[in-house]
C-alpha positions in Angstrom: -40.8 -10.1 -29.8 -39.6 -12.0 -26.9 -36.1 -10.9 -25.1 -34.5 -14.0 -26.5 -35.8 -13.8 -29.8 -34.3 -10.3 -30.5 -31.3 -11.2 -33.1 -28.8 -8.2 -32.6 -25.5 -7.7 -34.6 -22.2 -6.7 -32.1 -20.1 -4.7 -33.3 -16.5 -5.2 -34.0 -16.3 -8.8 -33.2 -13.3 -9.8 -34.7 -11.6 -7.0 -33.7 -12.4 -7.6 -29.7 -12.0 -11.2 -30.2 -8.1 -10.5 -31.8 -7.7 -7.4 -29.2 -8.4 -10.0 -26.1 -6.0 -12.4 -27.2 -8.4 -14.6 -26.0 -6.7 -17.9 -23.8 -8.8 -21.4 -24.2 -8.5 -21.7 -20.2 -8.7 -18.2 -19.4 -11.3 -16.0 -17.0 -13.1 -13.1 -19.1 -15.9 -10.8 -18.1 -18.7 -9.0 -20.7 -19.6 -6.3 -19.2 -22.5 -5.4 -21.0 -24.2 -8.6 -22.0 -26.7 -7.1 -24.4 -28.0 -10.4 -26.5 -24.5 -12.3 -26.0 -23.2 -11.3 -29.7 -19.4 -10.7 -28.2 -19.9 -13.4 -25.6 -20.6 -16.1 -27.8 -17.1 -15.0 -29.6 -15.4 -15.1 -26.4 -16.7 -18.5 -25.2 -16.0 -20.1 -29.0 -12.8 -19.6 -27.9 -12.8 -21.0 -24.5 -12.0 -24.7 -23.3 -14.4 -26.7 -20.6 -12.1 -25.1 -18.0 -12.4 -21.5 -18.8 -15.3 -19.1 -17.3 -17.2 -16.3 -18.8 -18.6 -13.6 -15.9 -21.5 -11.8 -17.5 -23.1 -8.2 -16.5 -26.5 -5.8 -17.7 -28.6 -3.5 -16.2 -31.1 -4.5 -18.1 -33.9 -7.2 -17.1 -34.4 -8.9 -20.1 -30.2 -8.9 -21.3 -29.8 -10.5 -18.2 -32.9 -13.0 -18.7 -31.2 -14.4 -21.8 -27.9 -14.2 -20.0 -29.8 -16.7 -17.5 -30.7 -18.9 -20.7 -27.0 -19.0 -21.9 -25.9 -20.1 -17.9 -28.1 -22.9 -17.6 -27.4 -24.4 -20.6 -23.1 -23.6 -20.5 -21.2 -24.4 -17.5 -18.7 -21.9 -18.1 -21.4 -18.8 -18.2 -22.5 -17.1 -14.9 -24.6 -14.0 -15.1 -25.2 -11.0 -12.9 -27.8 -8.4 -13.2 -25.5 -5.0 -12.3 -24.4 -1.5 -13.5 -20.6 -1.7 -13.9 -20.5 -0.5 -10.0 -20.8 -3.4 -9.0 -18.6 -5.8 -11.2 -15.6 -5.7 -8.3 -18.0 -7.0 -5.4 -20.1 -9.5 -7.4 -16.9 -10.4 -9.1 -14.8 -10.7 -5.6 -17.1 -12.8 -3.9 -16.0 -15.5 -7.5 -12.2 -15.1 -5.9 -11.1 -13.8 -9.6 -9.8 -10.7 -8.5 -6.1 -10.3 -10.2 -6.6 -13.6 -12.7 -9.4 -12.0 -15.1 -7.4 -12.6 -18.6 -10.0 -10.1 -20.5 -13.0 -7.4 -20.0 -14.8 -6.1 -22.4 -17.0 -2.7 -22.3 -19.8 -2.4 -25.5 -21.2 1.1 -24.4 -24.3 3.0 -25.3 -27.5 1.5 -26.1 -28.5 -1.7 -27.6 -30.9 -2.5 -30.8 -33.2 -3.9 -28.4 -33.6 -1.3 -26.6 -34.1 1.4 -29.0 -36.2 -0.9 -31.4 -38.1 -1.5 -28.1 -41.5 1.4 -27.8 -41.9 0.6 -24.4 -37.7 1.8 -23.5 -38.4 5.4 -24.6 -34.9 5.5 -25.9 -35.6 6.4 -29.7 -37.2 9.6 -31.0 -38.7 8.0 -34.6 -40.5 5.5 -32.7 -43.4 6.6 -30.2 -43.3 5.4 -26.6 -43.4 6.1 -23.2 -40.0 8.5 -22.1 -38.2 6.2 -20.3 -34.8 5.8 -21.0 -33.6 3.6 -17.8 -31.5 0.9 -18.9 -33.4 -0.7 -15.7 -36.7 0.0 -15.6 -37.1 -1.7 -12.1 -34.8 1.1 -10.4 -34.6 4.6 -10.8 -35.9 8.3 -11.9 -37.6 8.0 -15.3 -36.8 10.9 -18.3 -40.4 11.6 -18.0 -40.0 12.2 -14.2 -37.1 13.9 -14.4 -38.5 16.5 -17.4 -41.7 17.3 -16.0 -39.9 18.2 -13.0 -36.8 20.0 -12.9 -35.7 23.5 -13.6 -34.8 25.1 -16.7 -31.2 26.0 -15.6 -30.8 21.9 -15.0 -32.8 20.8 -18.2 -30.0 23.4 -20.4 -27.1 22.4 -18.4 -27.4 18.6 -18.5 -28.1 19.3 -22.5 -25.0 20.9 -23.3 -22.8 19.1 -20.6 -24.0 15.5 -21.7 -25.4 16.2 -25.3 -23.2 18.8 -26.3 -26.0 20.6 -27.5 -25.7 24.1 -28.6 -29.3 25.2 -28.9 -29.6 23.7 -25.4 -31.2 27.1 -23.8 -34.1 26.7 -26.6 -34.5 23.7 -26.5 -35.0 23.9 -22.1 -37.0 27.0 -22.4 -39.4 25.1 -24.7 -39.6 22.2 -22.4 -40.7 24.6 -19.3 -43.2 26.1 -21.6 -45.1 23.1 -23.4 -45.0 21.6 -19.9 -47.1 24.2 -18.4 -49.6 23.4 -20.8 -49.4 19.5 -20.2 -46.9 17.0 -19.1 -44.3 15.8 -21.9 -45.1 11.9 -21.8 -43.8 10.6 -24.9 -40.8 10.3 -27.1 -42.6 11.8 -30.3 -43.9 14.9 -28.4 -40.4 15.8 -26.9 -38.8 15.3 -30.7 -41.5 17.7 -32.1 -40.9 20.0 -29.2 -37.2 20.0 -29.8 -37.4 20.1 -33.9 -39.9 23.2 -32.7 -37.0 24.7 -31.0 -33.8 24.3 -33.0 -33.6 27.1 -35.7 -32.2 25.2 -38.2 -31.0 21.6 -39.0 -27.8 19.3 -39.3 -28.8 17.6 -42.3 -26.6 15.0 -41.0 -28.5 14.1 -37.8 -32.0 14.3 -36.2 -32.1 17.7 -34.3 -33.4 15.6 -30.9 -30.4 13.2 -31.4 -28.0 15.4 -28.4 -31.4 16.0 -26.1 -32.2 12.6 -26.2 -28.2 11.1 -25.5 -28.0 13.6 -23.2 -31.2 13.1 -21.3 -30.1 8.9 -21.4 -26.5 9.7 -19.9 -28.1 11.3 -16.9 -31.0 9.0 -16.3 -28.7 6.5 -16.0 -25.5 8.2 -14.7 -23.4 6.6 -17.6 -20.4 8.3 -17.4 -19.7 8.3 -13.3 -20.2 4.4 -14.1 -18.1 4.1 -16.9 -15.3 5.4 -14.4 -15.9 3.6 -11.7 -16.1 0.2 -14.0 -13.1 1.1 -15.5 -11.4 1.0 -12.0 -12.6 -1.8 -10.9 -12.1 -3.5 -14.4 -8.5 -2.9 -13.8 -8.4 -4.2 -10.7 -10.3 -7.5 -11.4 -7.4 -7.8 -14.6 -4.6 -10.3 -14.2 -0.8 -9.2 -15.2 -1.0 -9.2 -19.1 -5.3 -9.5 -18.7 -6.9 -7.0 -21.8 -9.2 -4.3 -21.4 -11.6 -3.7 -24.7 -14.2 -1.1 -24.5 -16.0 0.1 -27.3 -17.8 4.0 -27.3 -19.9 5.8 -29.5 -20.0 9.1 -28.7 -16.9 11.7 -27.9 -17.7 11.9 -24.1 -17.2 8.1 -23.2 -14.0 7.6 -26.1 -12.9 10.9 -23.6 -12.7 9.1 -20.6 -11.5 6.0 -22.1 -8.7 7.5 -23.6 -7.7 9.5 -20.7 -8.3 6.4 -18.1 -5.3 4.3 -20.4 -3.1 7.6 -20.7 -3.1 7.8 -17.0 -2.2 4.2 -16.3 0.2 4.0 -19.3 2.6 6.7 -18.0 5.6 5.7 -15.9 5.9 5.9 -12.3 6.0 9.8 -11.0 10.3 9.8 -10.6 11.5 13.7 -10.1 12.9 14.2 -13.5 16.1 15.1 -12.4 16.6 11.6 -10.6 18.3 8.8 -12.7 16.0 5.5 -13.3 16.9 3.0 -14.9 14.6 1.0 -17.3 13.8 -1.6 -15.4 12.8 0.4 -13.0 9.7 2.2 -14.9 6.3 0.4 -14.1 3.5 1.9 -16.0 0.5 -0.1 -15.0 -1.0 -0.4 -18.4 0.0 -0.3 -21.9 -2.1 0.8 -25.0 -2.0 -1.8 -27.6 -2.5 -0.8 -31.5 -4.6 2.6 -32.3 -8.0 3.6 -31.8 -9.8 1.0 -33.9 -13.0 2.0 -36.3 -15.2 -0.3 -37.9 -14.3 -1.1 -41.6 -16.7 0.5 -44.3 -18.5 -2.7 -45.0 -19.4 -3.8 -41.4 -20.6 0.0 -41.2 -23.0 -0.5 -44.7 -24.0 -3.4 -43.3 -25.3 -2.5 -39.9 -25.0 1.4 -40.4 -25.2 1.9 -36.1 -21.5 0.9 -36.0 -20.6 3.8 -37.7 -19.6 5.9 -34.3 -17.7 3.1 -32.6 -14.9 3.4 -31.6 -12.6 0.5 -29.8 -9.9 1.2 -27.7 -7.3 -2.0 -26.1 -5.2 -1.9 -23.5 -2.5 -4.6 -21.6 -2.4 -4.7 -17.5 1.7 -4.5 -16.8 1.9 -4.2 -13.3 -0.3 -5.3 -10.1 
């Protein structure tokens, strides 16, 4: 199936298109283009005068990005890790009049229906995992070839695994017999490994999140994106970002706490209330999919969507 054949189904669109109070003439930027599901809500809602700034790491997102620009004036794509949304987004002169961002995290349908991505451990492939395959250390790389200190640590750190010393020791050991090369063979190793199972989830489901955090350093670019989302934001601009697992909602959360407090006054110093800036306010609760978007495409069931409101510059 070609890249721009691949129907996927975003989730919580009319929650991000509410939550981004979307303007007809405004400036927004999708972070993480995907197949365009929540950009095609954003630009319904756009005039001829307002602009959409797309991002992906991944080739073929950005490909059909490319499809969407040359065929809507308003669209303009750029193949990047959230790292570098502020410079590409700087040399456009937008920074401080972006009116909404949006952040879908985690992993595509394309890319875990995809054999060739690695990312899935039902469907056999080469262990890949990069969100760009052109750039980078591959899981296969990295498995076959680090310690089993690094293998335990990343397990429990970015999986949050609790068998993560079994599962690392088996690793080291089936990889002395021969290299680990494919997504079934390190879900059989792992299922080999955990003494018993969460009938709830497939036992390789932390390994193989926690493996795809590291490959692609997901979290240290979450944070940095999430800076530089801020700064790109006009006065009253939304952030959106949607999570699925506890580590990214973690630094979400914490990232809007942080700019939602007021200014550090001494508490013993009289202010008045006019006076308090905090630089961001949370808008609404954490916001989960309803049961029947959930039945209907049952990987929505761990998102999670958090809003927030730029105050101050």
């Amino acid at each position: 199936m070609k890249a721009d054949e691949y129907e996927h189904a975003p989730v919580l669109v009319n929650e991000v298109e509410q939550g981004l109070n979307i303007q007809a003439d405004g400036i927004y930027v999708d972070c993480t283009f995907g197949r365009g599901g929540h950009s095609k809500v954003i630009l319904r809602n756009l005039n001829d005068k307002g602009k959409l700034f797309v991002f992906d790491r991944d080739p073929e997102a950005i490909q059909v990005a490319n499809q969407l620009a040359t065929h809507d004036s308003r669209v303009k794509a750029f193949h990047s890790a959230f790292s570098g949304i502020f410079e590409n987004l700087e040399s456009e002169k937008v920074v401080g009049l972006v009116n909404g961002i949006l952040f879908d995290l985690g992993v595509s349908s394309p890319q875990i229906d995809d054999p060739q991505r690695g990312f899935s451990f039902s469907i056999s492939g080469e262990l890949d995992m990069r969100m760009d395959p052109t750039s980078g250390l591959s899981a296969r790389d990295w498995l076959n070839q680090s310690e089993e200190s690094e293998i335990s640590n990343v397990l429990r750190q970015f999986g949050e695994e609790k068998f993560s010393r079994r599962i690392a020791r088996a690793i080291v050991e089936h990889r002395k017999i021969k290299p680990i090369l494919t997504t079934l063979e390190l879900a059989e190793i792992i299922s080999d490994a955990v003494p018993y199972v969460d009938k709830h989830k497939h036992p390789a489901t932390r390994t193989f999140q926690a493996i795809r955090i590291l490959i692609n350093d997901e979290l240290e670019e979450l944070k940095v994106g999430l800076s530089e989302a801020y700064k790109l934001l006009a006065v009253h601009g939304r952030l959106a970002v949607i999570s699925f697992h506890s580590l990214e909602d973690r630094i979400v959360k914490r990232f809007i706490r942080q700019l939602s407090k007021n200014d550090p006054y001494p508490q013993d110093l009289p202010v008045k209330a006019d006076q308090i800036k905090p630089e961001l306010k949370q808008i609404g609760k954490l916001i989960r999919p309803p049961d029947r978007e959930c039945e209907i495409n049952p990987r929505a069931r761990s998102a999670r969507l958090r809003i927030a409101e730029k105050m101050a510059t």
